[in-house]
Structures are given as structure tokens and as C-alpha cells.
C-alpha positions in Angstrom: 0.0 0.0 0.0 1.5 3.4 -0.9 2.0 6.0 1.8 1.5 9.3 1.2 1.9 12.2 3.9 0.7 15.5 3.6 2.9 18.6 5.0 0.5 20.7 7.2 1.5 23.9 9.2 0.2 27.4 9.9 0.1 29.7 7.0 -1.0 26.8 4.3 -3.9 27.2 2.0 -6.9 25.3 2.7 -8.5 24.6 -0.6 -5.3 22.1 -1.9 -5.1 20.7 1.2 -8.6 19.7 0.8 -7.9 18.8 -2.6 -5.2 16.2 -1.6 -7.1 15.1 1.3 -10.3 14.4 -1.3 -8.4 12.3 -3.2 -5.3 10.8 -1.2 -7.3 10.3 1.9 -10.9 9.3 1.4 -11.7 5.8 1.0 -11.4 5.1 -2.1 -11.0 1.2 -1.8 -14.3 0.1 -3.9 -12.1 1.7 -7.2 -8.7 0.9 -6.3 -7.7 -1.7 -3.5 -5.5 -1.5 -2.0 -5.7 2.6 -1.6 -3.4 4.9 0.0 -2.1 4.8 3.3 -2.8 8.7 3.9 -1.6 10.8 6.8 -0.9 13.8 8.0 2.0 15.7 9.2 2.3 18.8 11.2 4.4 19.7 14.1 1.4 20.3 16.0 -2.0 21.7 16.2 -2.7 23.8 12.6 -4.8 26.7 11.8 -5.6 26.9 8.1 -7.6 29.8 7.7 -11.1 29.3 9.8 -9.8 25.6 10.0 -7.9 23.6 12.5 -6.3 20.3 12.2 -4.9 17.7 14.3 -1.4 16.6 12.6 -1.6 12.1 12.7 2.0 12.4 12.9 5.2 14.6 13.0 6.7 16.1 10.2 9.8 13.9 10.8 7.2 11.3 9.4 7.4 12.2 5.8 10.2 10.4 5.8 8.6 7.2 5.8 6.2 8.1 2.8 6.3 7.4 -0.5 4.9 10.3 -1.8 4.9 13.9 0.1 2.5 16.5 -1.3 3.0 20.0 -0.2 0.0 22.2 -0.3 0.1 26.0 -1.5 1.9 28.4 0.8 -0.4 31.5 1.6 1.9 34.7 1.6 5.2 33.7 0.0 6.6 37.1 1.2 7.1 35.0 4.5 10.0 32.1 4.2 8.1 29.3 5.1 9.2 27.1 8.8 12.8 25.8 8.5 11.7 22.5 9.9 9.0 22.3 7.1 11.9 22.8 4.6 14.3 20.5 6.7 11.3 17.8 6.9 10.7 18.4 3.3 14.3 17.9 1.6 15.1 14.8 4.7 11.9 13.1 2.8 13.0 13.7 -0.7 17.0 12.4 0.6 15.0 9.6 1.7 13.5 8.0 -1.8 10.3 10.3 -1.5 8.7 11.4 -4.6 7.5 15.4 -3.4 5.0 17.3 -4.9 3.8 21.1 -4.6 0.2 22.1 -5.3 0.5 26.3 -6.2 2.4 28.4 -4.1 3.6 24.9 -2.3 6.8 25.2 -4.7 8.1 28.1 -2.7 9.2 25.3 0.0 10.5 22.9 -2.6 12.5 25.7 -3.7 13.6 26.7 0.0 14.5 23.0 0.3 16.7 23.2 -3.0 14.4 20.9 -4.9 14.0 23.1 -7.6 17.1 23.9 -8.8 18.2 22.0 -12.1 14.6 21.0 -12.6 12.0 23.2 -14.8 9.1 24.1 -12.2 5.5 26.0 -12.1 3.1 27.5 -9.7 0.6 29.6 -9.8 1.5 32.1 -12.9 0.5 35.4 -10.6 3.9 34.2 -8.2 6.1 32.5 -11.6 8.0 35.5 -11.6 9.1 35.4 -7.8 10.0 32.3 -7.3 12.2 32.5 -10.6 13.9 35.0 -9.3 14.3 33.4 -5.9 15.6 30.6 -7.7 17.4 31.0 -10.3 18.6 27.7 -10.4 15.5 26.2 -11.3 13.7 26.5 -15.0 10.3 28.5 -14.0 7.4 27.6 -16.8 4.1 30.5 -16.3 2.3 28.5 -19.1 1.4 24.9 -17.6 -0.5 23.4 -15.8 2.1 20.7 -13.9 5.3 19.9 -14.4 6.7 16.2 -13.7 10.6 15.8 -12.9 9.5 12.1 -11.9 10.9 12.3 -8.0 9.7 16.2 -8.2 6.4 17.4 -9.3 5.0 21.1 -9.3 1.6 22.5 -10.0 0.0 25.9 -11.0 -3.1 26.9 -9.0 -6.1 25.9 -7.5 -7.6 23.4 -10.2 -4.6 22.6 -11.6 -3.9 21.3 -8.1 -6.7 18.7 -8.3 -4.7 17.5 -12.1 -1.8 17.1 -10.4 -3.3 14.9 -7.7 -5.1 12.8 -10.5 -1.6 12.7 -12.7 0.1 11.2 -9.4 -3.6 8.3 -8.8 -2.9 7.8 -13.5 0.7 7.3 -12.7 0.2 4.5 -9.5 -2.6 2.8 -10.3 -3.5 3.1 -13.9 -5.6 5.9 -16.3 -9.0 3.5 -15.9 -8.9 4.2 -12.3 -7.5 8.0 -12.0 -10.9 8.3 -14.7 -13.1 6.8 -12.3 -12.3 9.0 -9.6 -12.6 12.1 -11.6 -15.9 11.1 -12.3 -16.7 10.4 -8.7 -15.3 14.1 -8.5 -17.3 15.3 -11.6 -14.2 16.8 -13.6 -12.7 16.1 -16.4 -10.6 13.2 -16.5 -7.2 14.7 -17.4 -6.1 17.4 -18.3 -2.2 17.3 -19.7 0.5 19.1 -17.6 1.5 20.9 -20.5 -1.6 22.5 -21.3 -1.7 26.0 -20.4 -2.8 27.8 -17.1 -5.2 30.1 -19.1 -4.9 32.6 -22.0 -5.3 36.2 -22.0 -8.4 37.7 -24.2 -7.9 41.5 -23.9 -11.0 42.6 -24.6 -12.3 46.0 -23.0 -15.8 46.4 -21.5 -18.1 48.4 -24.0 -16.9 52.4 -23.0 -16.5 55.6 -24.9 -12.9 55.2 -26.6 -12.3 55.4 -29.9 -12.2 51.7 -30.6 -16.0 51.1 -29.3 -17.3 49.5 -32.2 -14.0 47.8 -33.9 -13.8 45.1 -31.3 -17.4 43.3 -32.1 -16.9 44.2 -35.7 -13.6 42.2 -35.4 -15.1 39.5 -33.6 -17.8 38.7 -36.2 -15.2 38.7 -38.9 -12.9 36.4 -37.1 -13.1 33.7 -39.9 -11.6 36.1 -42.6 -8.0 37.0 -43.0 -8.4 40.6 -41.3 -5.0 42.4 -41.4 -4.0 45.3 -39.4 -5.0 47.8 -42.5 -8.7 46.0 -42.1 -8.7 47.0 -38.6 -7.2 50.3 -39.1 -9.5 51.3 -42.6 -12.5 50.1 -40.0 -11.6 52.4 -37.4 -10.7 55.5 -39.6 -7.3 55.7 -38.0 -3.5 55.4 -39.1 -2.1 51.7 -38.6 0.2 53.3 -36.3 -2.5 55.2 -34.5 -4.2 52.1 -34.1 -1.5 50.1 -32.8 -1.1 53.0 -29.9 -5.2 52.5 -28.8 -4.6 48.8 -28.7 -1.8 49.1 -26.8 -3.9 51.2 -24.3 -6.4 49.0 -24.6 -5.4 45.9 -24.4 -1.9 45.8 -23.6 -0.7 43.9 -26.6 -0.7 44.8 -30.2 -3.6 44.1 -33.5 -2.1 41.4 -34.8 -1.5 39.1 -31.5 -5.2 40.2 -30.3 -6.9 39.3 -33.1 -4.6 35.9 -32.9 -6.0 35.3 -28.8 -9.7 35.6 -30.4 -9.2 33.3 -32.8 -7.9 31.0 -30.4 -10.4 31.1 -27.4 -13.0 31.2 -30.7 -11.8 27.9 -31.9 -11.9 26.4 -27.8 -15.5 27.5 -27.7 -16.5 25.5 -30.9 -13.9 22.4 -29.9 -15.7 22.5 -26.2 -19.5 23.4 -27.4 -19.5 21.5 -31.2 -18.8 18.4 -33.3 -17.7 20.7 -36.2 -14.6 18.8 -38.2 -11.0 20.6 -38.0 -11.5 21.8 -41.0 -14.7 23.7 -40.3 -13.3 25.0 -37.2 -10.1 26.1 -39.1 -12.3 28.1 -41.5 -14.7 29.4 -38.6 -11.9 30.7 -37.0 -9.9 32.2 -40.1 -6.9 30.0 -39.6 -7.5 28.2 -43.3 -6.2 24.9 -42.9 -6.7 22.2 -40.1 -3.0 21.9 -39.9 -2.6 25.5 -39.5 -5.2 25.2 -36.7 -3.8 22.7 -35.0 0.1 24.4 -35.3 -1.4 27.6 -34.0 -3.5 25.9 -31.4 -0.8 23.4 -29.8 1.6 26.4 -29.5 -0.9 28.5 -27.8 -3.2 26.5 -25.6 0.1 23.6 -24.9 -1.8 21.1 -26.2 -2.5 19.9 -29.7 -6.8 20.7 -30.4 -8.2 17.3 -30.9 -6.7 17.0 -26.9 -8.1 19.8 -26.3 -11.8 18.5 -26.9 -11.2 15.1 -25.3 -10.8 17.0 -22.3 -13.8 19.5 -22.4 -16.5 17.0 -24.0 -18.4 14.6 -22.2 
């Protein structure tokens, strides 16, 4: 039976705690039995947010385990307990295979876990904790990362993929599938999809670019080009590009790009249409342009994409 210990102290998150503890520590034994041998750790009574727990063991403990999960650190302007990061790297010398949910990889990189591995968290805090460690390869754009014996995840859902990668990777894909839909999720999502893409688009106001946006958006399965947009809008190109800057922080050409995209996950998640259609819908021509375009935006290639968010 694999053991798997969960590092709890004051300061922790309480939503991927509960996420760990919903699927490492319920019993789970009419899918997969044997099931885990769950505990967990603390150094003492914990207070996670309006919550208090009773550690089953010390955090010496996670020693013993098999796997160690680390749950998302709340304010990683604080360094996190030394003996959570001496407890942490002592399991991980010991044969354990540790893995962060969110902010949880701030103590993986305190215990020097991170460096020489690529790593993620939630992408709000990607930039911090490259630049804490420096060491360590720091990817804003995925969902989990797996070095094998060291495993990060981004944020709050992509906490509860991370959990369902490590059930897939112990006990089989039929099983980690039936548990997701106990949980009423979808059954996997791949690490290296990304944590969510930016769609700039301004809330109906008075600036000058009011009515381009939806007439852009209704277009979107036509080649538009910036002079389209510009001719449209009765402005220079380079007048244009300065309002979109404004607007939307990025320029024409890669906004009209992000719509396309999130146009073409709409259709993959709400329709049956064919590639091809799609490509066409969207303005991208060709399926294989779609699916070129698609894979190096979203992280995953779109006929994944749809597995994922149809029933």
C-alpha cells in the first residue's frame, strides 16, 4: 500500500489541502484496493484559515512516505518554517517522490528541490519564485510539471490534475478516470496545457475603438489584417496600434490571434464541427494550421483539447 503524507503547518492554504485530502485520503478502496495509506503531518496543532487540524504524525514522518505533497503556501513574502523545509528535503534524501500544489513550490525551492529541474506554480507568483531561484527552469504557461521524483503544479484546479496525474501514474488511467468522475471533472487534463490565455478585450466604453472590437469579432473567420482593422476604425495603422496598446496591452495582430484561439476552444468544447470547419470558422484556413497555431498557444494539440472538455 503506498503511503502518502501531507505537509501541514500554519500559513497553508486550505483549498489544496482539501484537494489532496479528497483524493489521497478518502476511502477510495471500492475503485482501487489497496488505496493509500494517507496521513498527516504537522508539528502540531494547525490553523488553516477558519480551520484547525490535528497533525496524525510529526513532520519527521514524511520520511517514511512514498509520496509527500505540499500544499500552496499563503503569503510567499514569509519564508516558510525551516523544519517544514528540513522535513521536506530529509523526505526527498530519503526516496520520496515530493509534490507542490501552487504556491507549495516556494518550500520545494527553499529546500533546493527546484534547482536543475523546470518548475511552475501559480503564474501570478512564476516571476518570484524565478527570481528566488534561479537555479531552477520557471514555466508560467502549464498546468504541472513532472521531474519524476519532483512534481510542481499551477493553481487551485490545476492542483486537483496534479493529484489525478500522481492516482494515473500509480494505479493506472481506468482508475485515476473513475475518480474524476466520482469528483465530476474532467478526466485529465495534460500538464502541459496552459494555465489560461489572455483575451484582452475592453468592457463596452467611450474610446475610440468602441465599435471595432465586435466588428472584429464577427469577422474572425476572414483574413483581417492590421489595415482591415485600421480602414475600420478611420485611424492610421500606427495610430491604431497606440489605442490597442492602451487598450489591451498587446498589439492588432496578436489580439486578433488570442480571439481566434479562445474562438476555436469555444466550438472544440460546445460542437462536433470537423477541424477543417473549425479552421475556417476561426480564419486560420487549414486544419494543420489550426492545429500548429492551437498546440503552441493552448500547450496542447486541439483534438486534446476537446477530449478533455467534451463529455
Amino acid at each position: 500500500m503506498p503511503a502518502v503524507a501531507l505537509a501541514v503547518t500554519d500559513g497553508m492554504l486550505h483549498y489544496e489541502l482539501a484537494v489532496a485530502v479528497e483524493v489521497f485520503g478518502s476511502d477510495l478502496t471500492h475503485i482501487v484496493n489497496p488505496w493509500y495509506d494517507f496521513a498527516l503531518c504537522g508539528s502540531g496543532p494547525v490553523r488553516i484559515g477558519r480551520f484547525h487540524l490535528e497533525p496524525d504524525h510529526g513532520l519527521d514522518h514524511l520520511a517514511h512516505a512514498d509520496t509527500v505533497i505540499v500544499p500552496s503556501w499563503s503569503d510567499t513574502d514569509i519564508d516558510p518554517p525551516a523544519e517544514l523545509i528540513e522535513a521536506v528535503r530529509a523526505a526527498h534524501a530519503a526516496g520520496a517522490r515530493v509534490a507542490s500544489l501552487c504556491t507549495g513550490a516556494f518550500v520545494l525551492g527553499a529546500a533546493g528541490l527546484l534547482d536543475g529541474r523546470r518548475a511552475t506554480t501559480h503564474w501570478a507568483h512564476t516571476r518570484e519564485l524565478a527570481r528566488r531561484h534561479p537555479r531552477a527552469t520557471v514555466d508560467p504557461d502549464v498546468l504541472y510539471v513532472d521531474n519524476g521524483d519532483v512534481l510542481t503544479s499551477a493553481g487551485k484546479a490545476a492542483a486537483m490534475d496534479l493529484c489525478l496525474h500522481l492516482v494515473r501514474l500509480d494505479h493506472g488511467s481506468a482508475h485515476a478516470n473513475a475518480i474524476a468522475r466520482r469528483l465530476v471533472i474532467p478526466p485529465h487534463r495534460d500538464g502541459g496545457q496552459a494555465q489560461f490565455i489572455a483575451t484582452p478585450l475592453p468592457a463596452p466604453g467611450n474610446h475610440p475603438l468602441d465599435e471595432l472590437f465586435p466588428w472584429a469579432l464577427e469577422r474572425l473567420n476572414q483574413p483581417l489584417t492590421v489595415e482591415d482593422l485600421a480602414r475600420q476604425a478611420r485611424m492610421s495603422t500606427r495610430h491604431l496600434g497606440r489605442h490597442f496598446r492602451h487598450l489591451t496591452g498587446t498589439t492588432p495582430l496578436r489580439w486578433l490571434h488570442t480571439q481566434r484561439i479562445r474562438h476555436a476552444q469555444a466550438l472544440l468544447e460546445t460542437t462536433d464541427a470537423t477541424m477543417d470547419t473549425i479552421a475556417a470558422a476561426t480564419g486560420m484556413g487549414t486544419a494543420t494550421t489550426l492545429r500548429r497555431h492551437f498546440h503552441r498557444t493552448v500547450g496542447v494539440p486541439p483534438d486534446t483539447y476537446r477530449r478533455t472538455f467534451r463529455p
